[in-house]
C-alpha positions in Angstrom: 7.3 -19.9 -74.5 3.8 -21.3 -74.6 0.6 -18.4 -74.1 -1.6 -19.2 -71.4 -5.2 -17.9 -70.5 -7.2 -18.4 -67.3 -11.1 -19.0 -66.8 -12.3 -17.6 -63.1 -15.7 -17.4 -61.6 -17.6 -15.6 -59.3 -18.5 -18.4 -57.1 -18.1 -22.2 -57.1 -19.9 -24.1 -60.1 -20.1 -21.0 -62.0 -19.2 -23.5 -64.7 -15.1 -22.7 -64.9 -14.3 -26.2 -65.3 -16.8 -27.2 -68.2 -15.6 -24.0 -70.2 -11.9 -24.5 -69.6 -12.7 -27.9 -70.9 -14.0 -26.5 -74.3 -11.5 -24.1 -74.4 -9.2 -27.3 -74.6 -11.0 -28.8 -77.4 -11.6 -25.4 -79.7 -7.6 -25.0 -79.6 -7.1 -28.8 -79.7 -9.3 -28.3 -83.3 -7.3 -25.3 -84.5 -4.2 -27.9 -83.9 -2.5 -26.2 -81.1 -1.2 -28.2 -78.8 -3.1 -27.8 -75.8 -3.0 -28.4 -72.3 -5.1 -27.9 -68.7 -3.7 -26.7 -65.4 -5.1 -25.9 -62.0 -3.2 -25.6 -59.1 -4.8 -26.5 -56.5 -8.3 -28.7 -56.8 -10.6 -29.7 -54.1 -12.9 -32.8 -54.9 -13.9 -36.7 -54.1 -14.3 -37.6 -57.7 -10.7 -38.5 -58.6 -8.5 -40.3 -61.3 -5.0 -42.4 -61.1 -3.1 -41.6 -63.9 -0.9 -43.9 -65.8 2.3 -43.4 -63.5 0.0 -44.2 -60.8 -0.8 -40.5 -59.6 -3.8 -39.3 -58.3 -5.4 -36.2 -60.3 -8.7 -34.4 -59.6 -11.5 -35.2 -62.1 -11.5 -32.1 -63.8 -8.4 -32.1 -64.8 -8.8 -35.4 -66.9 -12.0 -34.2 -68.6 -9.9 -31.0 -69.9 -7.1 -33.5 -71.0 -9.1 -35.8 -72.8 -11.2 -32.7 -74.4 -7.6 -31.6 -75.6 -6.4 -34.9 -77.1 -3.8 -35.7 -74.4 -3.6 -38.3 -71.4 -4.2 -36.9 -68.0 -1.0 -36.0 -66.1 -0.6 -34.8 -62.4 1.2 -32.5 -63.4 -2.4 -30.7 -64.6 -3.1 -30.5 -60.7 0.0 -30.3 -58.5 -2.0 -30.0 -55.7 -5.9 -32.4 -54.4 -7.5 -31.7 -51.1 -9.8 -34.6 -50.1 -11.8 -33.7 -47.7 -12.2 -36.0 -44.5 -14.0 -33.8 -42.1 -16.2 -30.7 -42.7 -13.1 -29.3 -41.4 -9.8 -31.6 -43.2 -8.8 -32.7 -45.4 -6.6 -35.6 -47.3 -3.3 -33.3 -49.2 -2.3 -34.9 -52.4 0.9 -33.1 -53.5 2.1 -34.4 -57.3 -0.4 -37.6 -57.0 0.5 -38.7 -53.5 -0.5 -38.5 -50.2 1.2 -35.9 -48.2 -1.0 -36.6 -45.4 -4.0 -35.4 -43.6 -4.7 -31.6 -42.6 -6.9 -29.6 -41.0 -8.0 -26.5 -43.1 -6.2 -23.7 -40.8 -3.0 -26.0 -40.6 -3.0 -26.2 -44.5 -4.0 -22.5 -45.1 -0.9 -21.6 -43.2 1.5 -23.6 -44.8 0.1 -22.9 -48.5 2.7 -21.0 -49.4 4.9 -23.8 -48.7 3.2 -25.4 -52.3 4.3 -22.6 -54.5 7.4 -24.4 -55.4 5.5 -27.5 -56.6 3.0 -25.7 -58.0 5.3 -23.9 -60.4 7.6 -26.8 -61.3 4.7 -28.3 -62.1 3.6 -25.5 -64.4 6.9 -24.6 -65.8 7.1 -28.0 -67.1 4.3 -28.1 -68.7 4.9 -24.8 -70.3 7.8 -26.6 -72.0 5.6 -29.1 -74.1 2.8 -27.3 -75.2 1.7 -24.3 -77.0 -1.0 -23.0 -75.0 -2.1 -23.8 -70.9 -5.6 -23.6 -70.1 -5.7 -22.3 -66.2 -8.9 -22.8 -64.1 -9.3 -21.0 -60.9 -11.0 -22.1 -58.0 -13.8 -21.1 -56.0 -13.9 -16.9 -56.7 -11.2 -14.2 -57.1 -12.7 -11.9 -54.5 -12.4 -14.2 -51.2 -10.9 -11.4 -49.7 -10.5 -13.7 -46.4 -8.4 -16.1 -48.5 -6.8 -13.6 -50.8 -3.6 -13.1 -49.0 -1.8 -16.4 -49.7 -3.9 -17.2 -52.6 -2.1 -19.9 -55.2 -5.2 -21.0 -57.3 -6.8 -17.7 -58.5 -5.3 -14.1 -58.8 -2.3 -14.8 -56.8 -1.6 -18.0 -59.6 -2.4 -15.5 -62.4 0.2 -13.2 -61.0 3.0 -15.8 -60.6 2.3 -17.4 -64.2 1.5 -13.4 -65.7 -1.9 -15.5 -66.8 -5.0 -12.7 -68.2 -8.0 -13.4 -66.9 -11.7 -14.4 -68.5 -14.2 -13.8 -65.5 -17.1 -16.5 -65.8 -20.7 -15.4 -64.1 -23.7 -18.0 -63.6 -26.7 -16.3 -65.1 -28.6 -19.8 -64.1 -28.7 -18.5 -60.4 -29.4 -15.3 -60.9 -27.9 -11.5 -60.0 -25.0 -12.7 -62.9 -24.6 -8.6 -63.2 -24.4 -7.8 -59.2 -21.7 -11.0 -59.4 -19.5 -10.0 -61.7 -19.5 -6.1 -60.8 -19.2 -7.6 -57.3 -16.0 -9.4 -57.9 -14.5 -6.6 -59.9 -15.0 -4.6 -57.5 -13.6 -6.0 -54.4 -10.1 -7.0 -56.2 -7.3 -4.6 -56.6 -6.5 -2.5 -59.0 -3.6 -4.9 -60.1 -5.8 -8.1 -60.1 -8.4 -5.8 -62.0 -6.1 -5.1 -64.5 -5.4 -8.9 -65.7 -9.1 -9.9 -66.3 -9.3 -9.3 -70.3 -13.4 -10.1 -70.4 -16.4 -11.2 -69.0 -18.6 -14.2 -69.8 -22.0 -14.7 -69.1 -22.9 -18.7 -68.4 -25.7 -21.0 -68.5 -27.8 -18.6 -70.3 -31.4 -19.5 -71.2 -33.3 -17.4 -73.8 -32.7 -14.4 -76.2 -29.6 -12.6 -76.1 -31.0 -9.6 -77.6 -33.0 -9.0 -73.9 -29.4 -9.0 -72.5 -28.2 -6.6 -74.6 -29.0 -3.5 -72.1 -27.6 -4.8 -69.4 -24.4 -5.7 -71.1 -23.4 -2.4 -72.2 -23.9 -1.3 -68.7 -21.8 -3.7 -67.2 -19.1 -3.0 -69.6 -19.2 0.7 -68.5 -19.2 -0.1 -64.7 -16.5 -2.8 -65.0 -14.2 -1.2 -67.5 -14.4 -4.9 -69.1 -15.6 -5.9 -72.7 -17.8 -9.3 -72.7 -16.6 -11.7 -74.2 -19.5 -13.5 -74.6 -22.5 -15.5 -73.6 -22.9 -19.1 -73.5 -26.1 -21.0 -73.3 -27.1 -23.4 -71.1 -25.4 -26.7 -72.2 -26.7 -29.9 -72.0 -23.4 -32.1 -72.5 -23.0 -35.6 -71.0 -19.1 -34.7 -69.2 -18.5 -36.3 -66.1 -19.1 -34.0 -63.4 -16.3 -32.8 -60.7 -17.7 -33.0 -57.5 -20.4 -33.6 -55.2 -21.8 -30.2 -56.7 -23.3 -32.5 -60.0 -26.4 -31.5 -61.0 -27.4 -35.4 -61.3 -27.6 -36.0 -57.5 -31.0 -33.6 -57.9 -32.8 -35.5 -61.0 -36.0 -37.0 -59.9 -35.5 -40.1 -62.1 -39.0 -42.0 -63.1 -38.4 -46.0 -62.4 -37.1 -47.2 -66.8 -37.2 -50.8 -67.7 -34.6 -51.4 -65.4 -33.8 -49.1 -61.9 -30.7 -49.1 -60.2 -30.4 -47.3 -56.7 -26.8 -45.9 -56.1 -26.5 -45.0 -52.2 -25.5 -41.2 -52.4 -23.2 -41.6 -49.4 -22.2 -38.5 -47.9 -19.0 -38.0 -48.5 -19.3 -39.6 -52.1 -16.5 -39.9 -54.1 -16.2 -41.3 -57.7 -20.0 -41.6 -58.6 -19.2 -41.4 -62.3 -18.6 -45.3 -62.2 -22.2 -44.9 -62.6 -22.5 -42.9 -65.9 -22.7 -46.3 -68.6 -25.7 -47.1 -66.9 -27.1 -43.5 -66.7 -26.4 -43.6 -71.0 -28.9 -46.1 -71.3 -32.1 -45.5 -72.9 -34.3 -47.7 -70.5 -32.2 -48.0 -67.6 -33.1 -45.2 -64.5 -30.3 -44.4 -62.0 -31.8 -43.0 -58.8 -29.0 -41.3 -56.1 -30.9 -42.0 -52.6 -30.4 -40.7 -49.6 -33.6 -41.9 -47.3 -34.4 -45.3 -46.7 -37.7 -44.3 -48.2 -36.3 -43.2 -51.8 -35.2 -47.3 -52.3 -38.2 -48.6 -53.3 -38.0 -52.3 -55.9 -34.5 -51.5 -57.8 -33.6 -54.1 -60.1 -29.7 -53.6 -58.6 -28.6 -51.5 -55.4 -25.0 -49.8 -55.9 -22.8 -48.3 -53.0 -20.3 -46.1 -54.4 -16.6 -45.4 -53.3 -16.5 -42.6 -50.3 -13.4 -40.7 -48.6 -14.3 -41.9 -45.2 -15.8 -45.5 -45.2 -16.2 -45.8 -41.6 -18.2 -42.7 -41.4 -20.6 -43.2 -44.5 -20.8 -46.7 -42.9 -21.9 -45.4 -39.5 -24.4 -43.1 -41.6 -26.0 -45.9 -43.5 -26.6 -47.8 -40.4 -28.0 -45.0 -38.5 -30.4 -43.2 -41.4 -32.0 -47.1 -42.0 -30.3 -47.6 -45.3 -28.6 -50.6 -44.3 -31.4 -51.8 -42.9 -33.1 -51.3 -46.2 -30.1 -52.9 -48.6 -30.3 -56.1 -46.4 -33.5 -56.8 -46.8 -33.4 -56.4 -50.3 -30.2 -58.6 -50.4 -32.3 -61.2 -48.2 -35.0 -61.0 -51.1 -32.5 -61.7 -54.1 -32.0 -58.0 -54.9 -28.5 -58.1 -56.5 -26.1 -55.5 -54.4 -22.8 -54.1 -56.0 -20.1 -52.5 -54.0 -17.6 -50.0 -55.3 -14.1 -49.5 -53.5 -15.5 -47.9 -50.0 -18.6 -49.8 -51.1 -17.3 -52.9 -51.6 -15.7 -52.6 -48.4 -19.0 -52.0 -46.2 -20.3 -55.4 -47.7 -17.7 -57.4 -45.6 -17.6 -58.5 -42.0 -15.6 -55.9 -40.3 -13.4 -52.8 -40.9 -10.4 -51.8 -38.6 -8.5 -49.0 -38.9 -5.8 -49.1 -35.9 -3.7 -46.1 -37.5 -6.7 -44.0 -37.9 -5.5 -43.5 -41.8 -9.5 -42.3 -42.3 -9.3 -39.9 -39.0 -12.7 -41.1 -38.6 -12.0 -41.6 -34.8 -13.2 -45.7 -34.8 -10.2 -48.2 -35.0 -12.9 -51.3 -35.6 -16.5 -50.9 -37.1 -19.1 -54.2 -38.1 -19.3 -54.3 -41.8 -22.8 -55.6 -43.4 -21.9 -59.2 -43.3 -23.0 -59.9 -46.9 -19.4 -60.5 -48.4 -16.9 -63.1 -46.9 -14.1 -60.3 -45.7 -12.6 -57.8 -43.7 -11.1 -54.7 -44.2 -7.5 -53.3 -42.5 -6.2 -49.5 -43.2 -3.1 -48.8 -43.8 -1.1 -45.5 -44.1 0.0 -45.8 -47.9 -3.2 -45.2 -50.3 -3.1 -47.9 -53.1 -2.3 -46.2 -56.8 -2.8 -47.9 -59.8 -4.7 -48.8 -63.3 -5.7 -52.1 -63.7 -7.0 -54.4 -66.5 -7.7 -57.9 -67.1 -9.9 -60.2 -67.7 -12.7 -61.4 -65.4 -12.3 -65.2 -63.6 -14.2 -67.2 -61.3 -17.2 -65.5 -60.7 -20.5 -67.4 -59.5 -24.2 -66.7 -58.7 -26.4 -64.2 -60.7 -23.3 -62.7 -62.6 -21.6 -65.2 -63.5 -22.2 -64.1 -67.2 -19.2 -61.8 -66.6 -16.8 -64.6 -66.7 -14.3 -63.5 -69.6 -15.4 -60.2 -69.8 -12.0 -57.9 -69.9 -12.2 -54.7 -67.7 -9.9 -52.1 -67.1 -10.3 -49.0 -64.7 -8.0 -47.6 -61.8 -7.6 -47.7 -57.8 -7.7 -45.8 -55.2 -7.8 -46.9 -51.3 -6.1 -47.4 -48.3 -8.3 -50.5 -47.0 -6.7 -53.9 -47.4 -9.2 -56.9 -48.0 -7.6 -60.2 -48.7 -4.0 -60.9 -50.2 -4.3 -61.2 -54.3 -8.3 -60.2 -54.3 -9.7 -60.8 -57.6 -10.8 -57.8 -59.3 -14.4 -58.7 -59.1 -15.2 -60.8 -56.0 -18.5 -61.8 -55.2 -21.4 -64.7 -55.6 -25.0 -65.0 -55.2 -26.1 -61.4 -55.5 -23.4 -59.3 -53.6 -20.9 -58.5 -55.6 -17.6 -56.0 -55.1 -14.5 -54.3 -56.6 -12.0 -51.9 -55.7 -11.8 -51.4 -59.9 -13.1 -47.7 -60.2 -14.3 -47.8 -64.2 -15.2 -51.8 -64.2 -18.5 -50.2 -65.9 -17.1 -48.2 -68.3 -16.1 -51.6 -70.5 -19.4 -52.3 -72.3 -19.2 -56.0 -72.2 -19.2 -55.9 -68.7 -22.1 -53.1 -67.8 -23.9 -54.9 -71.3 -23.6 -58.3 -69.4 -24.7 -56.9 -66.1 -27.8 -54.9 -67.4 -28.5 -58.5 -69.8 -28.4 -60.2 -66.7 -31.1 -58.1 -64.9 -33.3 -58.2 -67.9 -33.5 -62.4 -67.8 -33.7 -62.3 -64.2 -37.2 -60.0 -64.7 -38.1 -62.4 -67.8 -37.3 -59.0 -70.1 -35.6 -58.8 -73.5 -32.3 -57.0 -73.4 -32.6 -55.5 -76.7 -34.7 -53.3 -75.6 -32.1 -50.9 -73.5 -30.3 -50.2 -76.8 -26.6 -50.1 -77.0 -24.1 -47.2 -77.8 -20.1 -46.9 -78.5 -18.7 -45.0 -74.8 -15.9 -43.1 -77.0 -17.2 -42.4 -79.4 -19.9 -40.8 -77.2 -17.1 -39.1 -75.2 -16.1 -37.6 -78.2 -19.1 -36.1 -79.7 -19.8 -34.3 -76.4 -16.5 -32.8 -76.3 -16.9 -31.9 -80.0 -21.0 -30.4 -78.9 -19.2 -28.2 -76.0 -16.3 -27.1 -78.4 -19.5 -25.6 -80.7 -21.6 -24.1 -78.3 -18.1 -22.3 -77.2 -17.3 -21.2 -80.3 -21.0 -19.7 -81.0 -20.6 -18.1 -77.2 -17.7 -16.9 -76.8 -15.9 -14.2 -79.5 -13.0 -16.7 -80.3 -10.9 -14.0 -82.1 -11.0 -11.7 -78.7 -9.7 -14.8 -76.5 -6.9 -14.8 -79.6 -6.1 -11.9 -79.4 -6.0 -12.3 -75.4 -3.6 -15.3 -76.1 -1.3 -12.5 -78.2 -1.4 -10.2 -75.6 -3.2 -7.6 -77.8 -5.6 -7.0 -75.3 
């Protein structure tokens, strides 16, 4: 039977997902096999695996950290939300349908099956599961049908490492906190404490340590620093949305929609020494980009009605008028057409026919059953300012319930408005190199001077960073013996 250990948090981005993720890749090195798990996961930033399941983000960073391809068995269960009050249920990669928050918190209990099949299976291939909670432990209003933090641990007999964020502050008052309001049962299972996104000397800590051990009745088992790894993010919570980015060499504006999903398309051109990716929200913040980017969103008829009305598309058209080149991503790509209808109401948006931007030759139908699938290939037929990309081979994944036209190319486009439904088309350098080489003629600039990098191998040395900083943090013999059941 394979040993399990679970990382929990005190609150929402505590950072349980980043250290479950090196977790992964110290036991990957020590040549266990390793893999993630999380219940239940609720996020925009997706994946579609290679069966053509759809996984939260997370998830996938922990697989890849551990050596493995990203299965939905890792995450039995993704809540997209729709509303500020539903959300889209993905139960073993597909759509169970959409539910409002009360209607799926009563039937929860309905998932535990799933959940554990899920689980259980995994248990049979590997040697040790990695289990990240969600949210905190001490949500006492949630606690009773719980399936994703204690009331997981107790099904799956998981001990507990309890993760604080020291980068907020009160890290001491949240841990006690959350010790405190569980019971004496759920007390029982959490083996340590770690401090997180520390900043500074440990030796100032040391006091305050020692007393926490004492008050909690639980040794720490450690204290990680601050890390600056490059890992895609999970959620909308990313830090990136927040940088104040100076214009580089060349800009790109990406439209931080509000119900933004999938922004890490973004990330090859965010690696680039002279390149500056701003997230905008105001019509204001668009300024002269070199490229304008709208990303893929969970409800395109709302963050459509939301561009329109905060002046953004007003903005983006005028820049299209001027020869700005535009790029739309899945939802994105979808806005840039003539019209949307969605006469099932698959977005629950409450609009069965919206006016799209006008800038791309199509129009956009819903339909009930969400489109799953990788995709790869080779780029064909496409004109204007890009044309460069012409034999450029791509490969990436889908995710949408919007049909354009039958057999759409995977980049459609000409001029400078361009769109694809291919979540990762970036992520091949030839085609982001040929893109960002375009933008640098078009400005009379020489492209060598954005410098160049390998994307795996990249991948790989942050993984490889995070697994270090870990092992320096964190008293890898105590999680061991944790593993063992010795503590």
């Amino acid at each position: 039977m394979s040993k399990n250990i679970m990382i929990q948090g005190t609150m929402s981005n505590a950072g349980k997902s980043l250290l479950a993720a090196g977790l992964c890749r110290v036991l990957h090195q020590e040549g266990y096999r390793v893999a993630p798990f999380k219940s239940q996961n609720m996020a925009l930033n997706s994946f579609i695996t290679r069966s053509g399941g759809e996984m939260g983000r997370a998830q996938v960073v922990q697989a890849e950290a551990a050596g493995i391809l990203p299965d939905v068995r890792m995450n039995p269960i993704l809540l997209k939300p729709t509303t500020d009050v539903g959300s889209q249920v993905i139960v073993n990669g597909q759509v169970l349908g959409n539910l409002r928050a009360m209607e799926y918190y009563r039937r929860k209990r309905e998932f535990i099956p799933a959940v554990l099949e899920a689980y259980r299976s995994l248990e049979e291939e590997y040697d040790v599961i990695v289990i990240e909670g969600a949210g905190s432990p001490a949500e006492i209003n949630l606690k009773q049908d719980d399936i994703v933090n204690m009331g997981l641990a107790r099904l799956v007999d998981a001990p507990v490492l309890l993760v604080g964020d020291i980068d907020r502050g009160g890290v001491f008052a949240q841990l006690y906190g959350t010790v405190a309001l569980l019971d004496p049962e759920e007390r029982a299972r959490i083996k340590g404490l770690v401090i997180n996104k520390f900043r500074g000397d440990r030796a100032i800590l040391e006091p305050g340590l020692k007393t926490l051990e004492t008050l909690c009745g639980v040794p720490v088992a450690g204290v990680v620093p601050y890390l600056h790894v490059d890992i895609d993010d999970e959620d909308s919570l990313t830090e990136r949305f927040q940088r104040d980015t100076a214009r580089r060499l060349i800009d790109i504006a990406v439209v931080r929609l509000p119900r933004i999903s999938n922004f890490t398309d973004f990330g090859p051109f965010e690696r680039c020494e002279n390149v500056s990716v701003r997230y905008v929200d105001r019509a204001a913040q668009l300024g002269q980009p070199d490229l304008v980017c709208l990303p893929g969103t969970k409800s395109t008829i709302a963050d459509l009605l939301w561009l329109r009305q905060s002046g953004l598309e007003a903005g983006i058209l005028k820049l299209s008028a001027a020869g700005t080149p535009v790029f739309g991503i899945c939802g994105g790509f979808q806005m840039l057409g003539r019209k949307i209808s969605d006469p099932d109401q698959a977005e629950a948006a409450g609009i069965t026919e919206i006016r799209g931007m006008g800038l791309l030759d199509m129009e956009t139908v819903f339909h009930p059953e969400k489109v799953q699938t990788q995709t790869q290939g080779v780029l064909r037929d496409v004109t204007g300012l890009f044309s460069c990309l012409n034999g450029a081979a791509y490969q990436g994944y889908e995710i949408h319930m919007g049909r354009g036209q039958e057999h759409a190319p995977a980049l459609m486009g000409s001029g400078n408005v361009y769109g694809s439904y291919v979540h990762g088309i970036f992520d091949a350098p030839e085609v982001s190199g040929r893109i960002l080489t375009a933008l640098c003629k078009k400005r009379g600039l020489d492209p060598g001077l954005l410098g160049t990098f390998d994307p795996g191998e990249y991948r790989e040395r942050q993984y490889d960073m995070l697994a270090q900083a870990l092992r320096e943090g964190l008293d890898m013999d105590f999680v061991h013996r944790i593993l063992d059941r010795r503590i």
